[in-house]
KOLBA-142905 format. One line per 2 residues: number of its first residue (from 1); for each residue z, y, x of C-alpha. Coordinates in nm, 4 decimals. Layout:
<recs>
NUM) Z/Y/X  ...
</recs>
This chain:
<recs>
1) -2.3229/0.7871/4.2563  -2.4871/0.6729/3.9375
3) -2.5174/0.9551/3.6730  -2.4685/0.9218/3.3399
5) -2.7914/0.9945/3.1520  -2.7594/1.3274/2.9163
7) -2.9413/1.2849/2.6323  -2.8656/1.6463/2.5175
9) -2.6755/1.4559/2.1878  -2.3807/1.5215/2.4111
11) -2.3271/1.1386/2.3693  -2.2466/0.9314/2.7262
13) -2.3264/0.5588/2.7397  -2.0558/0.3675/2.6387
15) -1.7438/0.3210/2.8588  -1.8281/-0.0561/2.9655
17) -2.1887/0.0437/3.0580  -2.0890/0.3188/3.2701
19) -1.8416/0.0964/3.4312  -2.0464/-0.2275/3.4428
21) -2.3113/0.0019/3.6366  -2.0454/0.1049/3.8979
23) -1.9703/-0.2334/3.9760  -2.3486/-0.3293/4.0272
25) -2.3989/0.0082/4.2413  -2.1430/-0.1178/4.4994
27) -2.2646/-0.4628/4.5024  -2.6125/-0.4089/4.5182
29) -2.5621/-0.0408/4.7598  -2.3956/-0.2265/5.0218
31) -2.5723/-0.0115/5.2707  -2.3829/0.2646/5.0924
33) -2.0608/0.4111/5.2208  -1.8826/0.5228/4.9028
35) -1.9948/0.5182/4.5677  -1.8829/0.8249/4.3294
37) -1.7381/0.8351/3.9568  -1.8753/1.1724/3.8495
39) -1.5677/1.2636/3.6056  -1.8318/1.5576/3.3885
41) -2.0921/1.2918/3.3288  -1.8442/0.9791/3.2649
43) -1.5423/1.1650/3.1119  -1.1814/1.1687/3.2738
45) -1.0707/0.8341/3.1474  -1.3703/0.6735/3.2516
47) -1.4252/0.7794/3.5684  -1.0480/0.7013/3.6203
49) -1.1462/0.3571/3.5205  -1.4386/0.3291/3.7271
51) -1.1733/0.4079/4.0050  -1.1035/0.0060/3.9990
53) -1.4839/-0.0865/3.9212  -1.6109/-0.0203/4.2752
55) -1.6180/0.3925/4.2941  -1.3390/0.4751/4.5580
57) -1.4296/0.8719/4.5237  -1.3458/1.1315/4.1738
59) -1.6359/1.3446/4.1959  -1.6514/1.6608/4.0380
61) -1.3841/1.9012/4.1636  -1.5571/2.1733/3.9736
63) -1.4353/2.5007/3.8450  -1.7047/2.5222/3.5888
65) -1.9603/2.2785/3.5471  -2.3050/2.4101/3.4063
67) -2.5835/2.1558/3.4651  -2.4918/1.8515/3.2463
69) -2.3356/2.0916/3.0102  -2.6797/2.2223/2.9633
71) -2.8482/1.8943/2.8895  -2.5586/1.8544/2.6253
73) -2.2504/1.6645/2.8612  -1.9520/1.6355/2.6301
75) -1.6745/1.6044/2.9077  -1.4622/1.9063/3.0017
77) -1.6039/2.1704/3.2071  -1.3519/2.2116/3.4183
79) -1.0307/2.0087/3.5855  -0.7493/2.1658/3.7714
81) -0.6835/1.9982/4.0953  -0.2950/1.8812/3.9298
83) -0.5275/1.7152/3.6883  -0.7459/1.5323/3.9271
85) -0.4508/1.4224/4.0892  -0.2469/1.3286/3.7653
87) -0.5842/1.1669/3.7356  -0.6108/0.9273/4.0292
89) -0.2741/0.8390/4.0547  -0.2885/0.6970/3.6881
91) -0.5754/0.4680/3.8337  -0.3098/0.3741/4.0573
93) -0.5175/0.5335/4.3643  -0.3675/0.7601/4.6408
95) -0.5454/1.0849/4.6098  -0.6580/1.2509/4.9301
97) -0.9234/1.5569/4.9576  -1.2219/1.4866/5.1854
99) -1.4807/1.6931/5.3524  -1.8174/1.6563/5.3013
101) -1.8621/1.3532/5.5255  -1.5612/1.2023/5.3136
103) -1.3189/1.2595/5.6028  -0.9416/1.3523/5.5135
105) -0.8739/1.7317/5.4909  -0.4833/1.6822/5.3710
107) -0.3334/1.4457/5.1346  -0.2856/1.5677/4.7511
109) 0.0455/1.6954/4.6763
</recs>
């Protein structure tokens, strides 16, 4: 999963950039299963986005996020699960929660 650097600024790199670098990690991380969007480093719209770019997982299922808050993250610090799903379905992806293995647990609601 390739993290957005935090500059504490609270600035992200720019939409394309973060997208452009998703791409290249599924390319180049072949070897690599799946390949996350991290929604607190990227943003919700961007890690939707990245959704189509080569990420096939919405990381970040958090209840409150603390660490890239702390080096000055400007996303949200927390998503409800309706959110998520609202989310990935406007990415026009099925959502589906996984275990930590990234099997199936049950399919979103």
């Amino acid at each position: 999963m390739p993290l957005a650097f935090q500059d504490g600024s609270g600035a992200r790199p720019p939409p394309r950039t973060a997208l452009a670098v998703t791409a290249l990690a599924r390319l180049v991380l072949d070897n690599v299963p799946h390949v996350k969007a991290y929604w607190p480093g990227l943003g919700l719209e961007t890690a939707a986005a990245a959704l189509t770019w080569g990420a096939d997982d919405l990381d970040g299922t958090l209840g409150h996020e603390r660490i890239l808050h702390a080096a000055g993250a400007a996303a949200p610090v927390a998503a409800t699960p309706a959110t998520l799903i609202a989310t990935i379905r406007a990415a026009g992806c099925e959502p589906c929660e996984r275990d930590g293995r990234h099997l199936p647990i049950a399919e979103a609601a």
